[in-house]
C-alpha positions in Angstrom: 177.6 235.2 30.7 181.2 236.3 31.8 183.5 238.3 29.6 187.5 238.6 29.4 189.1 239.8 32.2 192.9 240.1 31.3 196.6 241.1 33.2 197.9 243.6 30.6 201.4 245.4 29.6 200.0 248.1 27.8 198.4 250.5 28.9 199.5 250.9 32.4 199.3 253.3 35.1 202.3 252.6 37.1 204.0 249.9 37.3 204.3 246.4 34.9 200.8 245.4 34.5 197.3 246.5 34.9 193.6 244.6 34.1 192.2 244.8 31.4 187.7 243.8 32.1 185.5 243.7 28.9 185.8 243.1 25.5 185.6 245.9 22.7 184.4 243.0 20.2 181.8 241.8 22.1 178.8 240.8 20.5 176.3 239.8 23.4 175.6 240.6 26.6 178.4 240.1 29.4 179.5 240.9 33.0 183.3 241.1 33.6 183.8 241.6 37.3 186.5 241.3 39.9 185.6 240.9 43.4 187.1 240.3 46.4 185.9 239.7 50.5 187.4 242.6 53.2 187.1 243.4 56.5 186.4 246.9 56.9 187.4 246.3 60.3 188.8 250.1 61.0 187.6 253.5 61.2 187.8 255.3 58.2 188.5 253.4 55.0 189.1 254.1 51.1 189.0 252.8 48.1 191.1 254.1 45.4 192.5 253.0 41.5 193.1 254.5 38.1 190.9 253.3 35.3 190.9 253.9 31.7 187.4 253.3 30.7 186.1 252.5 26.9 182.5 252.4 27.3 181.2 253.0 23.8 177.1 252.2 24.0 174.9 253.9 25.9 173.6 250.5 27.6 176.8 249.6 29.0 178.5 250.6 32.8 181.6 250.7 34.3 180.8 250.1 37.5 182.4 249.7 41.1 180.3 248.6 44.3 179.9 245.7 46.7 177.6 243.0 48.2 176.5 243.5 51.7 176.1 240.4 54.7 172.8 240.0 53.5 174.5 240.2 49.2 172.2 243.0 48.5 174.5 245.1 46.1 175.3 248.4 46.8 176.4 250.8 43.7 179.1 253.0 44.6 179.6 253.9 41.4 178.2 253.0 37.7 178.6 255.3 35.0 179.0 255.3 31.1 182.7 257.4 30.8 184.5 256.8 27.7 187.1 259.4 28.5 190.1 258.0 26.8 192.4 258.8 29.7 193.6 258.0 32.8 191.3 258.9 35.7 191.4 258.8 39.8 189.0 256.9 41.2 188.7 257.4 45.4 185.5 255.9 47.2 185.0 256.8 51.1 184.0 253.7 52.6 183.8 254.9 55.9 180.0 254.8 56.3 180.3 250.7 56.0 183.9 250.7 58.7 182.7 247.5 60.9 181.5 245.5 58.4 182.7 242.6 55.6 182.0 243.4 52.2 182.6 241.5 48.9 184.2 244.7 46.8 183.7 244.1 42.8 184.8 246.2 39.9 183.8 245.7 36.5 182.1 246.2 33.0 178.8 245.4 31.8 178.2 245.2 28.1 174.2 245.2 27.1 175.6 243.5 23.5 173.8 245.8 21.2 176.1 247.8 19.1 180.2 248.2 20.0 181.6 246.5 23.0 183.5 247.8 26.3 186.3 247.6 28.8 188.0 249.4 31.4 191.6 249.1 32.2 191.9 249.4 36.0 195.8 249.9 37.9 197.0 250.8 41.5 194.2 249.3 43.1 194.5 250.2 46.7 192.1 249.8 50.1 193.3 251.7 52.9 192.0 251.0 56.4 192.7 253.2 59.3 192.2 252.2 62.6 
């Protein structure tokens, strides 16, 4: 099952709107995810955004990672922060330079006890050649 995945006003980063993945009332289990196909067709590349995550139960993830040419997903990162503020995120996606990737961001909620979301802004992936 797929859960909300919403352009927001409030709260932002920088900027008019952010994205807004989850759903804080959620009452069974969900994937929200954004994804999207590069060419890591440089040297050196990076992956960076600001995300104010709200994971509240232990089962759920924020989580940030890709599918490979052969769509084996590779975690970059999946963890449980419910910080309440604003944090960097920057990825070095230099060991995969060369390849095409399908990039995804999101939230998974288990749907036992409170839901989750993540607010994600100034997405940005730089590519240096």
């Amino acid at each position: 099952p797929t859960a909300p995945i919403a352009r927001v006003q409030s709260p932002v980063y920088e900027g008019q709107w952010a994205v807004r993945l989850g759903d804080l009332q959620a009452t069974s289990s969900s994937y929200a995810t954004l994804w999207r196909r590069v060419s890591l067709d440089g040297s050196r590349a990076t992956l960076s955004l600001w995300r104010l995550p709200q994971i509240r139960e232990s089962g759920d993830r924020f989580y940030i990672g890709f599918r490979n040419a052969r769509n084996e997903w590779i975690p970059l990162l999946v963890d449980s922060a419910n910080t309440g503020a604003w944090e960097p995120v920057s990825l070095d996606l230099t060991p995969y330079a060369g390849q095409i990737l399908t990039l995804t961001i999101g939230v998974y909620n288990n749907g036992s006890g409170p839901g989750s979301a993540a607010v994600i802004d100034a997405v940005s992936l730089q590519v240096c050649r």
